[in-house]
C-alpha positions as CSV (number, residue, x, y, z in Angstrom):
1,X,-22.4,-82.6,-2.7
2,X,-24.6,-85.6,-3.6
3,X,-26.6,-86.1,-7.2
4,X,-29.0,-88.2,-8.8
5,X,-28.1,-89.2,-11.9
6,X,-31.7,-87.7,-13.3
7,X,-31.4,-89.2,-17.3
8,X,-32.3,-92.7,-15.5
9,X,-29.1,-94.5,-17.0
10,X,-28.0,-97.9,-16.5
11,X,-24.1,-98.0,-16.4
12,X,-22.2,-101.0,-17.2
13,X,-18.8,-99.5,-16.3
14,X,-17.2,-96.4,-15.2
15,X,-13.9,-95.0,-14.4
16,X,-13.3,-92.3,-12.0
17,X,-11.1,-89.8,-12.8
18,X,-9.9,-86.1,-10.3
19,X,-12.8,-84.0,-11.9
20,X,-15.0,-86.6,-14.1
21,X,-16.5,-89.8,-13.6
22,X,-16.6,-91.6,-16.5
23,X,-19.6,-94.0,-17.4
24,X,-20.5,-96.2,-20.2
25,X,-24.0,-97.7,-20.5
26,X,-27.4,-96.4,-21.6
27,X,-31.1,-94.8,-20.6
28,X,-33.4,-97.0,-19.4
29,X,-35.6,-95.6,-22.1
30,X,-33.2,-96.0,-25.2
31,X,-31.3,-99.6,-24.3
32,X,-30.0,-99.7,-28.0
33,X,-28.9,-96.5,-27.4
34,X,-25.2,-97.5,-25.6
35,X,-23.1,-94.1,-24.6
36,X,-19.9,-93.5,-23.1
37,X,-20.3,-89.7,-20.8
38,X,-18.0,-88.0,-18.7
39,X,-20.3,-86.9,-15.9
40,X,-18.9,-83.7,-13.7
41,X,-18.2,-85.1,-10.4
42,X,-19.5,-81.5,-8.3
43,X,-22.9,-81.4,-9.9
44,X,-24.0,-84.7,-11.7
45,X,-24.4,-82.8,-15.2
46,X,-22.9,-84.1,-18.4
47,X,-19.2,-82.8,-19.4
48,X,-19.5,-84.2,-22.8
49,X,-21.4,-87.8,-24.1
50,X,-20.7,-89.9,-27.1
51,X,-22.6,-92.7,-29.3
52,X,-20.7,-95.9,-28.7
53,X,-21.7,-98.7,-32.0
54,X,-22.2,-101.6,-29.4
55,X,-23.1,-102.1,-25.3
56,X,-19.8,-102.1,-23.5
57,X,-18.3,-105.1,-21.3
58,X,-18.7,-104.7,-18.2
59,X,-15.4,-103.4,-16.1
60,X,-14.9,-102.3,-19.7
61,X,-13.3,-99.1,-19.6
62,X,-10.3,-97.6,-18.6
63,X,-8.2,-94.5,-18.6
64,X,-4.7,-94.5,-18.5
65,X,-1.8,-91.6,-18.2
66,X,-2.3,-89.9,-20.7
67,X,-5.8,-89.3,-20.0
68,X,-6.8,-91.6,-23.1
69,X,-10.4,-93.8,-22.8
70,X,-10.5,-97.4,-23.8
71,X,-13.7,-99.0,-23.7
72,X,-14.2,-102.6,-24.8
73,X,-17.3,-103.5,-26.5
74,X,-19.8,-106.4,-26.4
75,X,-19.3,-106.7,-30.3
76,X,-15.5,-107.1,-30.1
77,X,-14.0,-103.7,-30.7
78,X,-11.8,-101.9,-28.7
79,X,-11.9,-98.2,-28.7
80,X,-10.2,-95.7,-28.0
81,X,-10.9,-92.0,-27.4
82,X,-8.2,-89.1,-26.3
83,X,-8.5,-85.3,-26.5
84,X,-8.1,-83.2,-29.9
């Protein structure tokens, strides 16, 4: 299958994972805005999104074993995110 990513985003890293690709970055529209999503790899929709405080580096984020995100930001912070 092939998709369009169809919110217009401009992605300063991702990560791809089996299932997920994993994105950081922001609409064109809302540049101070800054997300990290987990896009569904079969059908280009959202899996789940999150506000990020500052734009991420670019080649910023990672995934590692455990299935934990880190994702450096522009401001200095380094975050990380894992499953409840």
């Amino acid at each position: 299958n092939v998709w369009q990513d169809k919110l217009n985003r401009r992605f300063t890293s991702y990560v791809i994972s089996p299932k997920q690709l994993l994105v950081t970055g922001h609409a064109e529209q809302t540049p101070d805005q800054p997300v990290l999503a987990a896009i569904n790899i079969a059908d280009g929709r959202d899996v789940w999104n999150l506000s990020l405080p500052a734009d991420a580096v670019k080649g910023g984020t990672a995934i590692d074993h455990a299935g934990r995100v880190f994702v450096s930001l522009e401001n200095g912070q380094l975050r990380c995110y894992a499953a409840k």
